[in-house]
C-alpha positions as CSV (number, residue, x, y, z in Angstrom):
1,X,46.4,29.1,86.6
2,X,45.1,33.0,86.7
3,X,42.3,34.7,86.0
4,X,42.7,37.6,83.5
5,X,40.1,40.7,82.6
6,X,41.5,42.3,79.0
7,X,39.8,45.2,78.2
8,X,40.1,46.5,74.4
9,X,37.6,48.4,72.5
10,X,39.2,46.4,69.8
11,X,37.5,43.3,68.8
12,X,40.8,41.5,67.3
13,X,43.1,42.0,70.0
14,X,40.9,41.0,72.5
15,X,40.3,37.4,70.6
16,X,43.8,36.6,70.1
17,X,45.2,37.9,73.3
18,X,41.9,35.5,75.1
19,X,43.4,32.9,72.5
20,X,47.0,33.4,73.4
21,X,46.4,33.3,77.3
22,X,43.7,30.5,77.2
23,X,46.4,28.7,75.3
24,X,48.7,29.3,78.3
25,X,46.2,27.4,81.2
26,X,44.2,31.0,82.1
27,X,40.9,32.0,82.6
28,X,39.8,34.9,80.6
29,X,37.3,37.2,80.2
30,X,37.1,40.6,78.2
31,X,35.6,43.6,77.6
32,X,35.4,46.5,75.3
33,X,34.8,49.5,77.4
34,X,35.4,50.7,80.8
35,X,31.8,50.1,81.7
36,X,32.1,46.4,80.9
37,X,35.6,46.8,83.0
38,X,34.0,47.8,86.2
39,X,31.6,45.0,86.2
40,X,34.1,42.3,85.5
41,X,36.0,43.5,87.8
42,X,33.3,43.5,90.4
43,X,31.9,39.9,89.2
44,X,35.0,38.0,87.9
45,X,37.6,39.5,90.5
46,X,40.8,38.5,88.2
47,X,44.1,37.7,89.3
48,X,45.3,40.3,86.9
49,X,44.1,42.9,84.1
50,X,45.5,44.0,80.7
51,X,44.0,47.5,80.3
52,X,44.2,49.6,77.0
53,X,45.0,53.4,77.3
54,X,42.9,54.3,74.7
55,X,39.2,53.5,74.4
56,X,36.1,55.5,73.3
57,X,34.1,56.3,76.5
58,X,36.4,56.8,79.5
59,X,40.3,56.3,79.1
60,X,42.4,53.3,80.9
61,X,44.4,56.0,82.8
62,X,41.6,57.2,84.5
63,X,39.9,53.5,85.0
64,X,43.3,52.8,86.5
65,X,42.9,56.0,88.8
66,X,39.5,55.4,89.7
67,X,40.7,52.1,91.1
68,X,43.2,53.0,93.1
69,X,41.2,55.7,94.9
70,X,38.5,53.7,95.6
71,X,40.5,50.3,96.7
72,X,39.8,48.6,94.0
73,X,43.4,47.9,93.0
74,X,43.5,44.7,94.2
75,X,45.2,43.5,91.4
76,X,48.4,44.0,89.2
77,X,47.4,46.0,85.9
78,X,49.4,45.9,82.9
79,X,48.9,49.2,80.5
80,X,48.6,48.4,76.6
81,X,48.8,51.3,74.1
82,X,49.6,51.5,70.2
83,X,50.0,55.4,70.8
84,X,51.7,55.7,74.4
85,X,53.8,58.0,75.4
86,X,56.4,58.3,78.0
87,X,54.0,60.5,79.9
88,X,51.4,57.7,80.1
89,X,53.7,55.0,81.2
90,X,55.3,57.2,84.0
91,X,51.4,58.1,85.3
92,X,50.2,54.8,84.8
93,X,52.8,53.4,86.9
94,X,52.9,56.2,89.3
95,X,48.9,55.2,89.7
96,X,49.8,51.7,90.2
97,X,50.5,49.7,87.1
98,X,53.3,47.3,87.3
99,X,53.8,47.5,83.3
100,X,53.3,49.3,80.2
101,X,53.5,47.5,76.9
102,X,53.2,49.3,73.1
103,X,50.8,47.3,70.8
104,X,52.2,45.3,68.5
105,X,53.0,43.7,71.4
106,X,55.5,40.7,70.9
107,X,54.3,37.8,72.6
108,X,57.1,37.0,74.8
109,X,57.2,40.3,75.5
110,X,53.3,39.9,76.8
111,X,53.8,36.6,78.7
112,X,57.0,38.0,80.0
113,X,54.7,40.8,81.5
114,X,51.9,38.7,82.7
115,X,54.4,35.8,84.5
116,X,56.2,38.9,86.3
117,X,52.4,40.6,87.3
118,X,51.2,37.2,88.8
119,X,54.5,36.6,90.5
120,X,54.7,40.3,92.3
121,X,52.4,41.0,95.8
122,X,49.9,44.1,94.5
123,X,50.5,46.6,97.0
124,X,47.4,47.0,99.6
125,X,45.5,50.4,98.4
126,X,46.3,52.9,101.5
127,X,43.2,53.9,103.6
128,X,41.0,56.6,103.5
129,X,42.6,60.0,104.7
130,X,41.1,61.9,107.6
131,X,38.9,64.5,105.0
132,X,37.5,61.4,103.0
133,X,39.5,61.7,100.0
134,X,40.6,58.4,98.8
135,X,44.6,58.7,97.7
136,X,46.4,56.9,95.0
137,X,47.8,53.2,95.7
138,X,51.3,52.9,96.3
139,X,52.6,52.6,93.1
140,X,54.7,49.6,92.5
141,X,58.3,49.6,91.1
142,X,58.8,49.9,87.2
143,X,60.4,45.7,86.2
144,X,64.0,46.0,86.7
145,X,64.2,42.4,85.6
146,X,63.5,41.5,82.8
147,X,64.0,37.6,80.4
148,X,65.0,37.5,76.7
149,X,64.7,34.5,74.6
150,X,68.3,33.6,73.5
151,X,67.0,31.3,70.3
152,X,67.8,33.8,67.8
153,X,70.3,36.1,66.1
154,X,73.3,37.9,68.4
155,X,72.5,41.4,67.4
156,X,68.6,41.0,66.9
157,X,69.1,39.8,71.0
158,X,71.4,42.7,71.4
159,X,68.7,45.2,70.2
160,X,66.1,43.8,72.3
161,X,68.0,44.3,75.5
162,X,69.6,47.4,74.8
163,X,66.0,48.6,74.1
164,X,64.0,47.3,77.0
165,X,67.3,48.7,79.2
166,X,67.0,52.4,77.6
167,X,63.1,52.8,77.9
168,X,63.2,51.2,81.4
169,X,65.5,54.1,82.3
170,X,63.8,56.9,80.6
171,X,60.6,56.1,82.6
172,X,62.0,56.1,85.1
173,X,63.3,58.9,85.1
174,X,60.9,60.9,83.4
175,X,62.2,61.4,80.2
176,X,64.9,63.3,81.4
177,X,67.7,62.9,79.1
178,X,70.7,64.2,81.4
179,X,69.5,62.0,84.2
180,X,69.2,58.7,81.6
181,X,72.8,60.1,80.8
182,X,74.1,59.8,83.9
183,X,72.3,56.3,85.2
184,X,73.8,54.8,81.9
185,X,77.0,56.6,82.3
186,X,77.1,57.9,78.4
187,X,78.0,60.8,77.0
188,X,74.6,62.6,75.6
189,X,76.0,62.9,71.8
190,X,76.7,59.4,72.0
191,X,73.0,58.6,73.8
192,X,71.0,60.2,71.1
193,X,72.8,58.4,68.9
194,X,72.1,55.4,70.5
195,X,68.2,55.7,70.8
196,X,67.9,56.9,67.1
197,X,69.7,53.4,66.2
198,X,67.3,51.9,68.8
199,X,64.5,53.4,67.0
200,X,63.4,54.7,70.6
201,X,61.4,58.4,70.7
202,X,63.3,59.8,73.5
203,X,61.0,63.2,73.5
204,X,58.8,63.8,76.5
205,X,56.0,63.8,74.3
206,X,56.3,60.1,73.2
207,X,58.3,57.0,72.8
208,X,57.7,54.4,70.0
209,X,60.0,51.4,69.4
210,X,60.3,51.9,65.1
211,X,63.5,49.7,65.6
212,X,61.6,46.7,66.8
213,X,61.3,43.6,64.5
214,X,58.4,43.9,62.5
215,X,55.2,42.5,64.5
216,X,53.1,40.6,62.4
217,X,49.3,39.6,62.5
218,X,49.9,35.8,61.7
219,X,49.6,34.7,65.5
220,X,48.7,30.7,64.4
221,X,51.5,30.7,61.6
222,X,53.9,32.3,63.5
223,X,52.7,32.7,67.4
224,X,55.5,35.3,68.3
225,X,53.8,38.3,67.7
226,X,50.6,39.8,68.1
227,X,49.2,43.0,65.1
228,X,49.0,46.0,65.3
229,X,46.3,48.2,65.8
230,X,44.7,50.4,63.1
231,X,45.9,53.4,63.0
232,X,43.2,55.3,63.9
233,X,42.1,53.2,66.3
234,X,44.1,52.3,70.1
């Protein structure tokens, strides 16, 4: 199986997301700050990295971007935030993440995300250009594919894929709501609509799945879902 580096300042989600993905045949190792990140990286070379947006010293966007301009985006990198915006997930993956997930993450959800990262080439980090500045990696294309478990209510199915299919398309494009309009071929009236009932935040400044079935912390009673973070913590 893979190796995988998680790096949360958070204590609890590193355990049970080590626990979850030990439990699935990997290797894991963690760390709690981008300091810790850089040497694991450099020691443990992993197949594949789950990277938190928001952590105390220096931010996972800009560990992400310090990667790809120095070639060290050898790897896919999957982006985890409690707070993220649409604006992160459309740098992050114009950096070179391959994902973005919102904490609570749901389990499939996360080893939907990792099965799809190990399965995808990592683009080869461009070389150097002529005045020594080291440029982004190509960035890799947002999942178009997606799988949902079918084991479970119509609508509550439904939801799911009507939720993943709407936030796909507003990263994509940006947040822009007449372009989202036109890919989906609704009329906007009846696309706000939509999103509200979807509990997606459409706004530029963020997006937050509030329609999602509730996330609990119970991973060994009920292994579908991983907590939340604390609110004022990422």
């Amino acid at each position: 199986m893979a190796s995988i580096l998680v790096v949360d300042d958070e204590i609890g989600i590193r355990d049970l997301l080590s626990e979850i993905l030990n439990d699935e045949g990997h290797t894991v190792e963690a760390a709690e700050n981008a300091q810790q990140a850089r040497e694991m990286r450099a020691r443990f070379q992993p197949d594949l990295v789950l990277l938190d947006i928001w952590m105390p010293d220096t931010d996972g966007v800009t560990l992400l971007k310090e990667w790809a301009g120095t070639g060290q985006l050898t790897m896919p990198v999957i982006m985890m935030s409690g707070h993220g915006t649409i604006d992160n997930a459309v740098e992050a993956t114009r950096i070179g993440a391959m994902a973005f997930l919102e904490k609570p993450i749901a389990l499939q959800k996360l080893l939907r995300a990792v099965e799809q990262g190990l399965s995808k080439p990592v683009p080869k980090p461009r070389a150097e250009a002529a005045h020594g500045a080291a440029p982004l990696a190509e960035p890799p294309a947002l999942l178009a594919e997606q799988s949902f478990p079918l084991d479970r209510p119509l609508r509550e199915a439904r939801d799911d894929f009507e939720r993943a299919y709407f936030e796909f398309h507003l990263a994509r494009e940006g947040g822009s709501m007449t372009r989202v309009a036109d890919k989906t071929g609704l009329e906007r009236t009846h696309l706000y609509r939509k999103l509200k009932q979807l509990g997606v935040d459409w706004g530029r400044g963020g997006r937050r799945a509030q329609g999602a079935p509730g996330l609990a912390a119970q991973h060994s009673a009920n292994p579908g879902e991983l907590p939340a973070a604390d609110d004022d913590e990422d």
